[in-house]
N, C-alpha and C positions, 0 to 999 in steps of 0.2 A: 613735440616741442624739443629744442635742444638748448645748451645752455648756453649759446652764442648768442640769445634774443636779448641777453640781461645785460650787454657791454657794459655797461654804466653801471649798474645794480653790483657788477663783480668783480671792479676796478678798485685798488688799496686806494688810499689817502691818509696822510697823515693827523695826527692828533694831537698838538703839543707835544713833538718825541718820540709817540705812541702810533705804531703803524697801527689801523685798522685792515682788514686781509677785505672787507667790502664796505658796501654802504646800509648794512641792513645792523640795524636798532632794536633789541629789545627792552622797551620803557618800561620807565618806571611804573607799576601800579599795585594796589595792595595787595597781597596774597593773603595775611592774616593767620600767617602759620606759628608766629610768635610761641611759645612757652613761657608764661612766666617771666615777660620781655626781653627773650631771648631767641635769637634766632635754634634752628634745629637741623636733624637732619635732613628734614623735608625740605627745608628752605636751600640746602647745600645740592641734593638730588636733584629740583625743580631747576636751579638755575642753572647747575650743571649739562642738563638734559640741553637748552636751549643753546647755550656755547656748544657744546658735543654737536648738536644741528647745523652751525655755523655761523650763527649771532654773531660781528664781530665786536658789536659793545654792549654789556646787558648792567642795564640798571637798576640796582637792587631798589625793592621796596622804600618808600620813604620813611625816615630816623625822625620822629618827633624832636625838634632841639630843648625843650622845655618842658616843665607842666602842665602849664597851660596847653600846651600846643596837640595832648594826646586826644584822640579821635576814635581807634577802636581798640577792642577787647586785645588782637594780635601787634599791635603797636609794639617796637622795640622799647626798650628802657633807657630813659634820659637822662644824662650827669651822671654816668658810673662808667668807671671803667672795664667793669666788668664782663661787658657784650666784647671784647676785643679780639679777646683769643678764642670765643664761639664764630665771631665774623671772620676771623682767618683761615675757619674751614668752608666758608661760602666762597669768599676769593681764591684761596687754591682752587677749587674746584673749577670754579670758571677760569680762571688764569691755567690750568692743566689742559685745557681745550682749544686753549689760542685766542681768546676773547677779552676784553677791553673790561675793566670793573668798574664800575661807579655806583659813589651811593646817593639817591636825591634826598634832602633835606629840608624839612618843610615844618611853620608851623600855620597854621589856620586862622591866626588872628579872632576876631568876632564868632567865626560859625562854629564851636566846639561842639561837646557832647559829654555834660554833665553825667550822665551813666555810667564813662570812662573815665574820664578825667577828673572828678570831683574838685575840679579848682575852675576859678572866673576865668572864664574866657578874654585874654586881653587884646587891646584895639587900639588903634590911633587915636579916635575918639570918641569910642563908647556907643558905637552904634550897636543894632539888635541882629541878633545869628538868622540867615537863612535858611541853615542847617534845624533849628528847630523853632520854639518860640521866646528863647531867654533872650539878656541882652548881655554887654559887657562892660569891663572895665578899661577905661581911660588910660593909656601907660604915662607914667609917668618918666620923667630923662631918666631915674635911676632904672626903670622896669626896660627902657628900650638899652640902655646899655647891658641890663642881665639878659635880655632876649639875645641880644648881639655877641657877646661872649658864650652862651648858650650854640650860636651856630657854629663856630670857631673853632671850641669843645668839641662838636660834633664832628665834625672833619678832621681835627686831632687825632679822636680814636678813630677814624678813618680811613686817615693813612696809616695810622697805627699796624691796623687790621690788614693790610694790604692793599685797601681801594687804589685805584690810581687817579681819583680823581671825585668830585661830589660834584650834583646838581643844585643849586639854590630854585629852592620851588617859588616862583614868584609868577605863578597862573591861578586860575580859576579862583580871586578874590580873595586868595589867604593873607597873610598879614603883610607880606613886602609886597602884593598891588594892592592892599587897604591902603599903606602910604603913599602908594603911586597916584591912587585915584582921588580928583578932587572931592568926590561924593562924599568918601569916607573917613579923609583927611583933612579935619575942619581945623588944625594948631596951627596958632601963630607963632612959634618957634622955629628955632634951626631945623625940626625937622618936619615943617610943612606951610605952606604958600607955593612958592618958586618952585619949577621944577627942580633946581638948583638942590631945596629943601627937601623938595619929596622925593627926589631918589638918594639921600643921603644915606638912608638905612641900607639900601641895598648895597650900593657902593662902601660903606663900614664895614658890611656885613665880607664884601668879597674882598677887600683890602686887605683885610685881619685875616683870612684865611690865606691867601697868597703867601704873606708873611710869616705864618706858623707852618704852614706843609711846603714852600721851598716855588722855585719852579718848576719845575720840571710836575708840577699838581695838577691834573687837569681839573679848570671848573666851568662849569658848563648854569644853564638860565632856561629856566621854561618857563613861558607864558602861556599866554589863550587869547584866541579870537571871538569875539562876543558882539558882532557887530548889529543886531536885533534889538540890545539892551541898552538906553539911551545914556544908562547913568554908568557904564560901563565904559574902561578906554578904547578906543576906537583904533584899525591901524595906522592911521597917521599918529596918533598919541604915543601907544607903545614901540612905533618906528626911532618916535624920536627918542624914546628912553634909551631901546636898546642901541640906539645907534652913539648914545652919550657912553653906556658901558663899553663897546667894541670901539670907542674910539681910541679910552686909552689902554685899550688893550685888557683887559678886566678879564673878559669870557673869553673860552676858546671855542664853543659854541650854543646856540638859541634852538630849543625844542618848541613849538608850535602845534599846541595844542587847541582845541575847542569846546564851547561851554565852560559853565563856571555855577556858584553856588547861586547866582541870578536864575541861571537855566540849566538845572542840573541834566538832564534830559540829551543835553550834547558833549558831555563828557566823554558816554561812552556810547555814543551813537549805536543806533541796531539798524539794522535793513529798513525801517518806517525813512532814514535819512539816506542821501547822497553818499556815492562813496568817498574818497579825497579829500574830506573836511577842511584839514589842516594844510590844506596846500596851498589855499588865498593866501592865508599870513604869512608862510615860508617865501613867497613869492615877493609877496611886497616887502621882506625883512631882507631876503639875498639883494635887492636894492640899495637897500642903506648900508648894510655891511661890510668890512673892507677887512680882518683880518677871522673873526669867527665864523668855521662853520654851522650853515642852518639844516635843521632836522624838524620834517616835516611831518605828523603826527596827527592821527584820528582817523578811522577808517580806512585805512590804507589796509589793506588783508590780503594782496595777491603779491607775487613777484610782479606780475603785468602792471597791477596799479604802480609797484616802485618803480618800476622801471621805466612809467610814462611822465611820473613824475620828477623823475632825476633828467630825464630825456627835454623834458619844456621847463628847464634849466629853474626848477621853482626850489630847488632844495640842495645840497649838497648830501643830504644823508637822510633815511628812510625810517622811523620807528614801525614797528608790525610786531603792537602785543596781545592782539586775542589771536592774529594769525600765527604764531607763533606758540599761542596755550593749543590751540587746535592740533598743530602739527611742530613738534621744537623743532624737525628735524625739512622744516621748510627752507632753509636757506642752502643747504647741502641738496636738495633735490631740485630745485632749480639749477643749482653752480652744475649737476654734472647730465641737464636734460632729461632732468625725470618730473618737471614743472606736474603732468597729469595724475600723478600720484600724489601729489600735494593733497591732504586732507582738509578740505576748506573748511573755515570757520562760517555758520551760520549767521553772524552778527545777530544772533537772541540775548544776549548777555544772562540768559537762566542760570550756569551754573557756575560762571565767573562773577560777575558784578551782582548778578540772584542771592549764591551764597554766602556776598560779602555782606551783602544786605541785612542778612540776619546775624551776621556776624560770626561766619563759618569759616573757613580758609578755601580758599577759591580751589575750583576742578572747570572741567569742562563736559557740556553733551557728550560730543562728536569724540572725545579723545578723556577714559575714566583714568587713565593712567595721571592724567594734572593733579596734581597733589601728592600722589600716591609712588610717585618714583623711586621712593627710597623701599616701599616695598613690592612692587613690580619690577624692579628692573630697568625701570625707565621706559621708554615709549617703544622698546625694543623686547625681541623674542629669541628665546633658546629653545634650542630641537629638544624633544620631548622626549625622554628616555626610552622609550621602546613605539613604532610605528603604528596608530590605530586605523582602525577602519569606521566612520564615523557617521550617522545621519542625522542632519538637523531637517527637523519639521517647521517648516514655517518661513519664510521670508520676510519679514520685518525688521526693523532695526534688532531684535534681538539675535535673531535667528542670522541675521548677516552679519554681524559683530564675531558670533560662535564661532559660524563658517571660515570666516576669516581667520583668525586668530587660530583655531585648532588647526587649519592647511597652512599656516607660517609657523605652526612649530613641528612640520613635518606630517598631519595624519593624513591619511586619505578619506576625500569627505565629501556628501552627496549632501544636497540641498534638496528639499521635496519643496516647492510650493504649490498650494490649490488653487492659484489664480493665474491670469496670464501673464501678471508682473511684478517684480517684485516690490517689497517697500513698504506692504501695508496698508493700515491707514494712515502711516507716516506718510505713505506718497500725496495723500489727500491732500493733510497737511500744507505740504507744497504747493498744492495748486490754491491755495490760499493768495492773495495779492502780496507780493512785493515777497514771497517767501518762496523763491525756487530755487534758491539755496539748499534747501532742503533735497528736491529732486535733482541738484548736481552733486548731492553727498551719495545721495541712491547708485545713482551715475558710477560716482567715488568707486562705492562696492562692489557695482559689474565690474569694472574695469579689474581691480584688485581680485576677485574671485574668476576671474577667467585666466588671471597671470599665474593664480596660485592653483589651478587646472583643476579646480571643483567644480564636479557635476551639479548644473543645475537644471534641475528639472522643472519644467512650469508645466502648469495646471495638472496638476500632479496627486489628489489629494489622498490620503493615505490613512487607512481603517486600520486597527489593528491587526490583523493578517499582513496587509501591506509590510510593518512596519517587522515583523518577525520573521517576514518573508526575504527580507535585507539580509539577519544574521549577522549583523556590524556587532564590534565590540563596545560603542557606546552610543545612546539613543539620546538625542538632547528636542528634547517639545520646545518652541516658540509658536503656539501656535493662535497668540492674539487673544482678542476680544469681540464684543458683539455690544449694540445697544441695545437697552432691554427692551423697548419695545413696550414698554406699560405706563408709559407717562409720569412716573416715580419721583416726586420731588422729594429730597433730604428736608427741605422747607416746611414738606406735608408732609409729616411722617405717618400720620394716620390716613391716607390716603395711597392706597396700596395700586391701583388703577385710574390714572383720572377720568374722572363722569366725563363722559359721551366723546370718549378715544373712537368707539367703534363709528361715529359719526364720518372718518375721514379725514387724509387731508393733516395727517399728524405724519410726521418724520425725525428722522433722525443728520444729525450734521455730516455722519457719513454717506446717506443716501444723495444728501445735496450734492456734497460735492465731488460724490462721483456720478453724479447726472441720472440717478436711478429714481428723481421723482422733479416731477416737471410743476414747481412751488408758481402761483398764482400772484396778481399783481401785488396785493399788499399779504407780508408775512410777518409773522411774530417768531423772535426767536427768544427762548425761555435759556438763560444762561446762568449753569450753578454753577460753573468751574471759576469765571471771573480771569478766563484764559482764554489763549488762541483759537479754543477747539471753535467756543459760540460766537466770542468778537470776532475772530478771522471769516467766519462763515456769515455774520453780517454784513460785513465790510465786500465780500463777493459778492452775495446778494442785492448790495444797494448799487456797486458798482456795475453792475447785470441790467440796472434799471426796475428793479422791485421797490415797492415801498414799504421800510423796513421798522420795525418797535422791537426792541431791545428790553427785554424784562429780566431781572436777578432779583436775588432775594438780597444783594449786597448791597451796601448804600451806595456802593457809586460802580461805573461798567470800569470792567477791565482791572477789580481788585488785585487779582493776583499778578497781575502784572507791574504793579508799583515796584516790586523787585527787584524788577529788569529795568527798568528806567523808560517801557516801553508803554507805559498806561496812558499818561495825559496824551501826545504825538498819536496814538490811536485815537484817543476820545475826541479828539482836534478834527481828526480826516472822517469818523462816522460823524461827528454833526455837518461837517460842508456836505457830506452826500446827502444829510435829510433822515439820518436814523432817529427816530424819539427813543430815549429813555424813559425805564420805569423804575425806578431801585427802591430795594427793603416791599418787595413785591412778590407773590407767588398767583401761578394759575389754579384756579378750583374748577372751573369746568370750561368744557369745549364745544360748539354746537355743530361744528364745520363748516359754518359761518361765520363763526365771532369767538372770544373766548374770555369768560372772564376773571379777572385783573382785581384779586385782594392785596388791600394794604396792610403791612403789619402794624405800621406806624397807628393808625385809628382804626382797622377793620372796616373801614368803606371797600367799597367795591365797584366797579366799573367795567362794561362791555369794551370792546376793541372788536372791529371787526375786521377778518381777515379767514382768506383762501383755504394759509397754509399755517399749521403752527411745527415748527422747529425744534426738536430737544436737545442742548448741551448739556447732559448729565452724564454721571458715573456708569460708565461700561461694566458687562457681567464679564467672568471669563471663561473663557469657550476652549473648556479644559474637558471635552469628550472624551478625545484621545487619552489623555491620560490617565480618567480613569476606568478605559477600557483596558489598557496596559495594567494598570494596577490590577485588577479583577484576574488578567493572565500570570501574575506574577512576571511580570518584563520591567526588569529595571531601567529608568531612565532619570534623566535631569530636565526639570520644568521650570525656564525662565522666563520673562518678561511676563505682556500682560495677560498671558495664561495664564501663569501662579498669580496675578494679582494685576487689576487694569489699573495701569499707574502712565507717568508721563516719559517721554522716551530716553531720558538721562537713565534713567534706572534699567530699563530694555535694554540698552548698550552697555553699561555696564556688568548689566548679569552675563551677557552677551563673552567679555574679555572676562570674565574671573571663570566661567566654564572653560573658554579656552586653554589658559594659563593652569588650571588642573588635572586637562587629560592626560 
């Protein structure tokens, strides 16, 4: 690939004033890195990293403008001026890189989160939070006037701070489209009936900041496209809103995003969705538009997708924010034709929207250095004071992460794997439906370990002797896991073997899906993770033409995946193929025939019969080597699910901090 494919993707365009150097967007979305409502150095490195990549506008996190309006634990703090001179080390940072600053500002209307915010949720009129099960409070004129001085304030210390410009968040149903929309805006006042009425808040809202930051201010409008949800604005609705803001000139440009607190699930799309989300509404918004430009938003991950998009003329300008937590350093490796070195994002949102979920500050799988920039280094590597000679055991995400990372900081370094390829059972993973993503991250690695001219060895497998027979200066184990093989529920704890295993006809989810057992018409798969390992290996089997039953001990399939946003959109596509569910269920015995099905709920029990029964449980780990080397006295380093069968964020991460040590 070279970087003449991206004509459009790497073409300047103006900004109100403000050159942009391309069309590439990093949005707004929570990191969660807060302190004590204050940004940090995490937050200065992180966004830093992404301008350094070539971002040419990145939009910081969203500013809560109120009390009411806070949402999580890392929320900045609202009505003080005190964040001003900590925001001034975020904007240098990114303005030292050549990149465009903006803050988006948002409050949530109805959907709060009393956990955080311990004040009423306020609304137009008093409708109930989708976010949890409360309701809210009715603003009153004086409460929509303190909300409105409240946004004005915020962009104050805004440009204070150095922003060049704020986002007004008026997407996914927070409180300026609670007014927009008739569902939610039942006042008969000035500010709701008429459209006239009901974009009045926004237009207040953007009027009064025009006026306090000057012009030369960039301000910019995100919406969302939600066209599924009846009670939802449609695009001819919000055409017409925005095209009443861009008429007289209000914005200088419209973000286009997807999902809303209706359907949270499309937010932040994962690979279960289409790629391009956001590029209906940008299409039909570049319609109505005559002086803002539109920014085209939701699964957009590749330079090729921006670049198709900018190409069938649906956008003026690209957002790419998980593709961009994946790799910051994506916009500069397409501008100079190094597109295949681009570290793709997965679209799993595990450890970006996963972590935010529980109220973490966001990282990524594919790339541990997200979050962590200010102590890494950034997404970048320094030659390592003296040259080693290095062997990693193993080929999986950990063992290629090492690889990698130890030969970019200079060591010389052999890869042993025991199989014919590499990856793992992350490669498995991949062969999962609609996740091959995963095996063009594998891909990723060959590519990058043949450029960084490390030996690798396949089918290679390597005994203690083997590995002293090297003589390297540092020995790193990846050398995986195994399933056990004994039927072991967590569920059953007193059941160390399950009755009549020896029956047959019992497997494991690795076996499946790498074709080492040939599963009968109807199969059971027993799922304690409430993750990819046992849903993704159902979802192939139903899609195979098996007839498939789904058993967890959890109340509902696909627990751990609520996280990710990627549970229900799963649970959606296994019932169109015919998977039954069993939840809050464990298996007690097996005949090779049938297998039967205790409930915990009442302790009934019930046959199922079937061929094949399936296990997605907790792996052993298949730490031979290591402690055969231990026994030798041969020092080494044992990461991923060797030292511990865990999920692959943690494998690739042990994976770069061994690197970054030698």
């Amino acid at each position: 690939m070279t970087g003449h494919r991206f004509t459009r993707l790497f073409s300047p365009v103006d900004l109100r004033g403000h050159a942009l150097r391309n069309r590439i967007v990093f949005g707004a979305h929570t990191t969660n890195m807060a302190v004590e409502g204050l940004p940090t150095e995490r937050h200065a490195a992180y966004y830093a990293e992404r301008a350094m990549g070539g971002a040419a506008m990145v939009v910081v996190e969203p500013m809560p403008v109120h009390a009411a309006a806070v949402l999580t634990r890392g929320n900045f703090r609202h009505g003080d001026d005190a964040v001003i001179p900590h925001f001034r080390k975020v904007t240098d940072a990114i303005k030292e890189h050549g990149a465009v600053a903006i803050q988006q500002l948002y409050h949530i209307g109805s959907h709060g989160d009393q956990d955080n915010a311990f004040h009423p949720a306020w609304s137009p009129s008093g409708m109930p939070s989708y976010h949890d099960s409360d309701g809210s409070h009715a603003m009153s004129e004086a409460e929509i006037e303190e909300t409105i001085t409240g946004f004005v304030e915020a962009a104050r210390r805004c440009h204070e701070a150095g922003f060049d410009g704020v986002e007004v968040w008026a997407a996914y149903h927070g409180l300026v489209d609670q007014f927009w929309t008739p569902w939610s805006n039942h006042r008969d006042d000035r500010w709701g009936g008429s459209l006239e009425n009901r974009t009045r808040f926004s237009r207040e809202i953007i009027a009064r900041i025009r006026k306090t930051c000057g012009e030369g201010f960039i301000i910019g409008l995100a919406v969302n496209d939600e066209p599924e949800v009846e009670v939802a604005l449609q695009r001819e609705a919000i055409s017409e809103i925005v095209e009443r803001h861009d008429r007289d000139q209000m914005i200088d440009y419209v973000t286009c995003g997807t999902g809303s607190y209706f359907d949270f699930y499309k937010l932040m799309p994962t690979f279960l969705y289409p790629e391009k989300l956001g590029a209906d509404l940008a299409a039909t918004l570049k319609g109505v538009v005559r002086h803002a430009l539109v920014t085209a938003e939701s699964h957009i991950r590749t330079p090729e997708n921006a670049e198709t998009v900018l190409g069938q003329g649906q956008a003026d300008l690209v957002s790419i924010v998980r593709g961009q937590i994946a790799d910051p350093h994506l916009a500069n490796k397409a501008r100079v034709g190094r597109a295949e070195d681009i570290r793709g994002c997965l679209s799993c949102n595990q450890m970006c929207w996963g972590r935010r979920s529980r109220d973490y500050w966001i990282s990524c799988v594919v790339n541990p250095s997200t979050g962590r920039e200010a102590e890494w280094g950034g997404d970048r590597f320094t030659p390592a004071p003296s040259r080693k000679s290095v062997l990693v055991v193993g080929g999986g995400p950990a063992g290629l992460e090492a690889a990698r990372v130890s030969a970019e900081r200079g060591h010389r370094v052999v890869l042993a794997e025991a199989s014919s390829h590499l990856g793992g059972a992350y490669r498995l993973a991949g062969l999962q439906p609609r996740r091959a993503q995963i095996t063009d991250l594998i891909d990723w690695y060959e590519r990058q370990l043949m450029k960084l001219q490390v030996e690798v060895r396949l089918n290679a497998y390597m005994d203690a002797d083997d590995v002293i027979a090297e003589a390297v200066d540092a020995v790193i184990l990846a050398t995986g896991s195994l399933p056990p093989e004994t039927g072991f529920q967590k569920a059953m704890p007193h059941l160390a073997t399950l009755p009549g295993l020896e029956n047959g006809g019992v497997h494991s989810t690795e076996e499946i899906m790498a074709r080492q057992a040939r599963p009968g018409k109807h199969v059971i798969v027993l799922d304690e993770g409430g993750n990819w390992k046992g849903c993704g290996t159902a979802w192939k089997l139903a899609e195979d033409g098996h007839e498939v039953t789904l058993v967890t001990p959890d109340p509902m399939v696909g627990k751990e995946l609520q996280r990710t946003a990627a549970d229900f959109p799963l649970r959606r596509t296994l019932a169109r193929l015919g998977v039954r569910f069993i939840v809050e269920s464990a298996i007690t015995r097996w005949t090779g025939t049938s297998a039967t099905v205790q409930s915990f709920l009442d302790g009934t029990e019930m046959d199922i019969e079937a061929e094949t029964l399936v296990f997605a449980t907790a792996n052993r780990a298949e730490n031979s080597l290591a402690l055969a080397l231990q026994e030798r006295g041969i020092s080494f380093s044992e990461i991923g699910d060797g030292a511990a069968p865990r999920q692959a964020p943690y494998a690739i991460h042990e994976g770069r901090q061994i690197g970054l040590r030698l």
